[in-house]
N, C-alpha and C positions, 0 to 999 in steps of 0.2 A: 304557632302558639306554644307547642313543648317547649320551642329552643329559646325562647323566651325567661323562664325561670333559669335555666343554665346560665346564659347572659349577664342576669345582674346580679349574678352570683358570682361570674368569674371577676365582672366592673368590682365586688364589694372587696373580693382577693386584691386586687389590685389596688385599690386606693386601699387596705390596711397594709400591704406589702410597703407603698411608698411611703406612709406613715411613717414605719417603722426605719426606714431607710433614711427620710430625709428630716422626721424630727426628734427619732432618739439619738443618733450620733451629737445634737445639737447640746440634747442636754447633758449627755455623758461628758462632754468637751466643758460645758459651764461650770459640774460637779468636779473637775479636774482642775480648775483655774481657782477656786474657791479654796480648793485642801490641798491645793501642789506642796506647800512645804510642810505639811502635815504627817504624822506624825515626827516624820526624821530629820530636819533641818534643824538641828540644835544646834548649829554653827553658823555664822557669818563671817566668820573670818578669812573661808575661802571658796570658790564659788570651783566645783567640780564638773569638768569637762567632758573627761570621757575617763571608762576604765576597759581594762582588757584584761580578763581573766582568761588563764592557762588552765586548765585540770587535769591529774592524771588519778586513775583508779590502783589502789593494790586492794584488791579483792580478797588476799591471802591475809591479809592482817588488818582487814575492813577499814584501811584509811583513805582519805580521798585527799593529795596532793596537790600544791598550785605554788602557781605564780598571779601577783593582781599588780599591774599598773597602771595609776592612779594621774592625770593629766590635769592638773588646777588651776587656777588663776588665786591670787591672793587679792582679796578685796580690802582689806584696812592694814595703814602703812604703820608698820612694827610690829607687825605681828610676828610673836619668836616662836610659837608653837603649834601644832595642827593636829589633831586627833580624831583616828576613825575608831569604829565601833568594831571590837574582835571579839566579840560575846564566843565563848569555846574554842576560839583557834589558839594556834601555837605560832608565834611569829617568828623564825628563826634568824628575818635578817630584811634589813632597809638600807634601800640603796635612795641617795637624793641627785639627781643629773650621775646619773651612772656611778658615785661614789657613795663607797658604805658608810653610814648615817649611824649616829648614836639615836637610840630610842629605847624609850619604857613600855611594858605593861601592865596592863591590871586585870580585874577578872573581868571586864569587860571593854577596854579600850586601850588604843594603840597611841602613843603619843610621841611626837615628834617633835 
């Protein structure tokens, strides 16, 4: 009769542990497919693949260094220009299939 109240105490653990296992991922997954291009998709012009960012640290002069490359697909035919968002970076150089690239900035974006 003790081991009884421990019992469906442990059953109660256990059916909210699988709740939370098998019906919040469901909805975190529904809330993701609803605002996937939210806020940052301001572009259709080309559909981005993959990126690889490089970082390196100078500690002595508090900057933090990189390289970012960017793998895209272009989704609409004639498209001559592509711009990402460089909100406070310094861009010192664009390379397009391994050849250096003319490109503009502004105080907040890179254009190609």
């Amino acid at each position: 009769m003790i081991g009884e109240p421990l019992r469906n105490s442990n059953r109660r653990r256990r059916r909210a542990a699988f709740f939370a296992f098998a019906v919040l991922p469901a909805i975190f997954v529904a809330v993701l497919q609803t605002r996937a291009d939210e806020p940052y998709a301001r572009s259709r012009d080309y559909d981005l693949q993959h990126s690889k960012i490089t970082l390196r640290f100078d500690l002595e002069h508090k900057k933090v260094l990189g390289d970012v490359t960017h793998s895209l697909s272009i989704l609409r035919d004639g498209a001559t220009k592509i711009a990402f968002d460089s909100a406070g970076l310094t861009i010192q150089s664009v390379t397009l299939n391994k050849t250096p690239a003319k490109f503009e900035t502004s105080a907040d974006k890179l254009s190609r």
